[in-house]
C-alpha positions in Angstrom: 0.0 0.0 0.0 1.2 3.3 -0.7 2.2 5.8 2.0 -0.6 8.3 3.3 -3.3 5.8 3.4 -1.8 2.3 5.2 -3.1 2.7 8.2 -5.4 0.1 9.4 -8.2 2.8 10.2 -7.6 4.4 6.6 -9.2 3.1 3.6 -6.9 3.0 0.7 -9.0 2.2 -2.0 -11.7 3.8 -1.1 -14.2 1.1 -0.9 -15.7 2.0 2.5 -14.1 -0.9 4.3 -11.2 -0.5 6.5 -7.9 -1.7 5.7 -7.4 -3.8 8.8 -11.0 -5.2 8.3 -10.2 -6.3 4.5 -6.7 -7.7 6.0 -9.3 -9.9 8.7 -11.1 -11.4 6.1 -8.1 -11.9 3.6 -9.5 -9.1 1.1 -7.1 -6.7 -0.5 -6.6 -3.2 0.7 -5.6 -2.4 -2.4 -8.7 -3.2 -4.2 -12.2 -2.7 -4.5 -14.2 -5.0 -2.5 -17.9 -5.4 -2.1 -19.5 -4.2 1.4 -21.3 -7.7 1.2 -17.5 -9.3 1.6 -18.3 -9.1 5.2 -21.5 -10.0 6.2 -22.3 -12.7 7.8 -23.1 -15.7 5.9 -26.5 -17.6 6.6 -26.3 -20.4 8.8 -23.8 -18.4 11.3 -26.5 -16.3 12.9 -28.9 -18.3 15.3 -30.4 -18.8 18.8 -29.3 -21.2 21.3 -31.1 -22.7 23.9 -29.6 -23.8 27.1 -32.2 -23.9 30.4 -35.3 -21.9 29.8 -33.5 -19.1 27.3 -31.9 -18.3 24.0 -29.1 -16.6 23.4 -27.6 -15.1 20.6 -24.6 -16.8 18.4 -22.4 -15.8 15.7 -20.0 -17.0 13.7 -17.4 -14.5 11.4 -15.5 -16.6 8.7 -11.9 -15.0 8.2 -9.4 -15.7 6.3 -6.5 -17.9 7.8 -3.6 -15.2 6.1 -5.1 -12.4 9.0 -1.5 -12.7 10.9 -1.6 -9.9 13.2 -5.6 -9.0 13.6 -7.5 -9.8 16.2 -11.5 -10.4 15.9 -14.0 -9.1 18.6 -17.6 -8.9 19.5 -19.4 -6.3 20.9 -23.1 -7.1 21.5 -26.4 -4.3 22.1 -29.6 -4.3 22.6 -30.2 -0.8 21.0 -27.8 -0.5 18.3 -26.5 2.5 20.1 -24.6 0.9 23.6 -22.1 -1.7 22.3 -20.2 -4.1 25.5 -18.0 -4.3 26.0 -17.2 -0.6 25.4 -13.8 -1.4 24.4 -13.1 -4.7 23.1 -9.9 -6.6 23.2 -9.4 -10.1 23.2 -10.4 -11.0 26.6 -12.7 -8.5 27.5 -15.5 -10.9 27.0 -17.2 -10.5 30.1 -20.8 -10.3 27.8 -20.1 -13.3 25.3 -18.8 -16.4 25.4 -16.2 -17.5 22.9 -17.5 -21.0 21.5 -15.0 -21.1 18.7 -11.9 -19.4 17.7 -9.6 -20.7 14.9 -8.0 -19.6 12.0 -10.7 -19.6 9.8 -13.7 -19.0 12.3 -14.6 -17.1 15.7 -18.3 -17.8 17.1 -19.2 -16.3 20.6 -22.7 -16.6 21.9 -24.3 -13.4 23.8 -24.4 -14.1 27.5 -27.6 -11.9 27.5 -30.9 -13.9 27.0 -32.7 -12.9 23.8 -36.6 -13.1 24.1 -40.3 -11.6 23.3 -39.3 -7.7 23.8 -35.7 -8.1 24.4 -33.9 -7.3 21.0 -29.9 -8.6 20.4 -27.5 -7.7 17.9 -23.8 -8.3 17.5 -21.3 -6.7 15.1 -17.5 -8.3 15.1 -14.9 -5.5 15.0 -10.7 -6.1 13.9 -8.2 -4.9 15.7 -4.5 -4.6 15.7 -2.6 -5.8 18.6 -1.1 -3.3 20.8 
């Protein structure tokens, strides 16, 4: 990538994807990607049951070339508060990790989800301090 537009909060080719989230799913900075690179693919959205509740679970395929990024959750029931506020791997205090290898990380909300109680999740990448 050319200077003045590597960084991993920049977006070099302007396709309104960060750099560091094209490098987490093993898409080019360099070149135009679709937004629909990223969503989540059917299948790796669902609820799970465990007593009496559900709870939310997702999965975010990425690619295995993501040396250096790390992958975190952040989960609302509002779309405006995300928790945690700032994620880092570890932090997970309001998910549960289920899965985390090169090619996939699922967590599962540790919030039930239910008649009137809406749950979202959005997956964030990060670069290691």
């Amino acid at each position: 990538i050319e200077a003045g537009n590597t960084g991993p909060e920049d977006d070099f080719d302007n396709d309104g994807i960060l750099n560091i989230t094209e490098m987490a799913l093993g898409l080019s900075p360099t070149a135009t990607n679709s937004p629909n690179s990223f969503a989540i693919a059917a299948g790796n959205l669902s609820l799970q049951s465990s007593a009496s509740s559900e709870f939310l679970q997702a999965t975010m395929l990425r690619s295995a070339n993501n040396v250096g990024v790390w992958l975190v959750a952040q989960f609302s029931s509002d779309l405006t508060t995300w928790l945690p506020v700032n994620p880092f791997p570890g932090s997970n205090a309001t998910y549960d990790v289920m899965e985390s290898t090169s090619t996939r990380f699922t967590v599962k909300d540790k919030t039930p989800a239910g008649p009137g109680v809406k749950r979202f999740v959005r997956f964030r990448a990060l670069v290691p301090n």
